[in-house]
C-alpha positions as CSV (number, residue, x, y, z in Angstrom):
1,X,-35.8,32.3,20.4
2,X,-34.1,28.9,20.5
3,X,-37.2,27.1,21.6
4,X,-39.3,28.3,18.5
5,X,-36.4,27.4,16.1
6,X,-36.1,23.9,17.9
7,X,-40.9,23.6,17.6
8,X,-40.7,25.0,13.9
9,X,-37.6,22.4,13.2
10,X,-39.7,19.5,14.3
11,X,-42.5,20.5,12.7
12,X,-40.8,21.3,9.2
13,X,-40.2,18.9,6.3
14,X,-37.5,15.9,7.7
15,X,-34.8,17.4,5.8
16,X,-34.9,20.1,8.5
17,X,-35.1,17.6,11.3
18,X,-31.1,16.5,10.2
19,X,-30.1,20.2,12.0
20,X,-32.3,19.4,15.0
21,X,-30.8,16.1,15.6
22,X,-27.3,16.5,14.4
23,X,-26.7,20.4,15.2
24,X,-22.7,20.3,15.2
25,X,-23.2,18.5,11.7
26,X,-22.0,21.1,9.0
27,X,-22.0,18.7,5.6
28,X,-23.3,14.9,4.7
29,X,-21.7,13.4,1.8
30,X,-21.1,10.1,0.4
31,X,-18.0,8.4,1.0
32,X,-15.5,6.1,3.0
33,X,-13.6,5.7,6.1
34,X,-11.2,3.8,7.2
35,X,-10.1,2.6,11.0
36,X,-10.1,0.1,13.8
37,X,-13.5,-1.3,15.2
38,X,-13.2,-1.0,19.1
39,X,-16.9,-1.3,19.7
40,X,-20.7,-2.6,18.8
41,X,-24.0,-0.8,19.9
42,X,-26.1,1.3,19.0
43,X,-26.5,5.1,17.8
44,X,-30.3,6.8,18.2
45,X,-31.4,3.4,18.9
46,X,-29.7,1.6,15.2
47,X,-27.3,-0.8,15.3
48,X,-23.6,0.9,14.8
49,X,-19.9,-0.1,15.2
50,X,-17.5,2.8,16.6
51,X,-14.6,3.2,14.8
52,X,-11.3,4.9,16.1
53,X,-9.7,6.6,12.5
54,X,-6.5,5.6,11.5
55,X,-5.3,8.8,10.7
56,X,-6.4,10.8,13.5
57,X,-7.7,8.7,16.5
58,X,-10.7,10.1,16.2
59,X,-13.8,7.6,17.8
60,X,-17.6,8.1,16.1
61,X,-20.2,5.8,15.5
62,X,-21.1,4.0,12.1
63,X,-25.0,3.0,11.6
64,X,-25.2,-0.1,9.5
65,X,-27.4,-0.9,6.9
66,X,-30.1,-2.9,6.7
67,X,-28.3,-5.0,4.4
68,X,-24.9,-5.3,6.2
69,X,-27.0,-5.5,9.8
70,X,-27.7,-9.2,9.1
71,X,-24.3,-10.1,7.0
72,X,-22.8,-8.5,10.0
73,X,-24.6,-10.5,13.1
74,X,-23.6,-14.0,11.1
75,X,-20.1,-13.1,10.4
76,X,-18.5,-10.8,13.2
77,X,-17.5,-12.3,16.4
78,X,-16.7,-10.4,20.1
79,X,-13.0,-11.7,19.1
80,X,-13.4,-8.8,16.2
81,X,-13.9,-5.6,18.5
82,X,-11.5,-7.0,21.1
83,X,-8.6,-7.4,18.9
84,X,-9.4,-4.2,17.6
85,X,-9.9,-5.7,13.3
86,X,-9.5,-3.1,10.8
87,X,-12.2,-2.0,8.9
88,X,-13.5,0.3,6.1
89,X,-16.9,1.7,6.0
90,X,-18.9,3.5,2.9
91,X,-22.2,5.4,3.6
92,X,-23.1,8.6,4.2
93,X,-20.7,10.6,6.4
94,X,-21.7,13.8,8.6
95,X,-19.0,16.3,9.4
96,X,-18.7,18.7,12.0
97,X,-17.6,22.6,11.1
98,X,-14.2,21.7,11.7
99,X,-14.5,19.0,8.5
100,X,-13.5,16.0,10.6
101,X,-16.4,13.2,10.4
102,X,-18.2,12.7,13.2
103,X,-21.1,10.3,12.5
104,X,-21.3,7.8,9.5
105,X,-24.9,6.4,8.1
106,X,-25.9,3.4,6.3
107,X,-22.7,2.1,6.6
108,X,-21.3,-0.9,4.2
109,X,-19.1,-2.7,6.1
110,X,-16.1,-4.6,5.2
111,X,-13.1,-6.4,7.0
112,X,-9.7,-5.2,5.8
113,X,-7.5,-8.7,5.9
114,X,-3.6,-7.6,6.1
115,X,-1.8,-9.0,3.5
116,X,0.1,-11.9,3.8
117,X,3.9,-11.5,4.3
118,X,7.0,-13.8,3.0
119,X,9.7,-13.3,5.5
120,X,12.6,-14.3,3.4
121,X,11.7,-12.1,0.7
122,X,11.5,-9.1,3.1
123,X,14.8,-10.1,5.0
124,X,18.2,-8.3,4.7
125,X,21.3,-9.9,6.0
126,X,22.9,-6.7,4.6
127,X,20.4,-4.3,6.7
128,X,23.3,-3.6,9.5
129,X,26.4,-3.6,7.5
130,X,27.4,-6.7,9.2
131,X,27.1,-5.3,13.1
132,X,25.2,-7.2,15.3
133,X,21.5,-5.5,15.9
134,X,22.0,-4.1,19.2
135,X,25.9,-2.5,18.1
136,X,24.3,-1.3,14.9
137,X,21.7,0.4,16.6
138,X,23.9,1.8,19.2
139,X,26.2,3.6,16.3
140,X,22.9,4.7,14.7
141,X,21.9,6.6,17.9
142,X,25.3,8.3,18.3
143,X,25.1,9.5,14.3
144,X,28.3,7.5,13.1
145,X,26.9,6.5,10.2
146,X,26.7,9.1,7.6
């Protein structure tokens, strides 16, 4: 029984052919997601970046676009994946049954630059009510400060 759904799959329309090649895949939509690139290859033989998801830790594979492929071999260096940039991709995402996305296609790529931060307008001289770090912390582990 398998076998014949797998042969009349192939030979349907290649809407059908999305079940055969993605089985686990329960819903496609179009959308984002966000996370850390930690590697470049490919996926069914397309160029992809996999992406670990900042939320969950989840790794899947993103298949660029023919339009980001080339912005993508001219700007991004092997300095990108190794230090592990953060990055946000829009195209078509495939989720599994559970609803966690497990495949992302024709994927718009963009770097996410952190913002740049002004210590001295962050800093608090007041923070540790005028203990030193390590005696502040100390009294914060044993609860004496209400």
């Amino acid at each position: 029984m398998s076998a014949n759904r797998c042969f009349g799959e192939i030979l349907a329309p290649v809407e059908s052919l999305h079940s055969y090649l993605f089985p686990r895949t329960s819903r496609r939509e179009v959308g984002s997601v966000e996370g850390r690139l930690v590697d470049i290859g490919t996926d069914y033989n397309e160029p992809a970046l996999q992406l670990e998801e900042k939320n969950m830790g989840r790794r899947f594979w993103c298949r660029v676009s023919v339009a980001t492929r080339d912005e993508i071999s001219v700007a991004m260096a092997a300095g990108d994946v190794w230090q592990h940039k953060r990055v946000r991709v829009r195209g078509t995402l495939n989720y599994d049954e559970q609803g966690k996305v497990i495949r992302v296609v024709d994927g718009a790529v963009v770097f996410i630059q952190p913002p740049e931060v002004d210590l001295d307008k962050i800093e608090d001289s007041e923070f540790t009510e005028g203990y030193p770090v390590n005696e502040y912390l100390d009294r914060l582990r044993e609860n004496e400060f209400g």
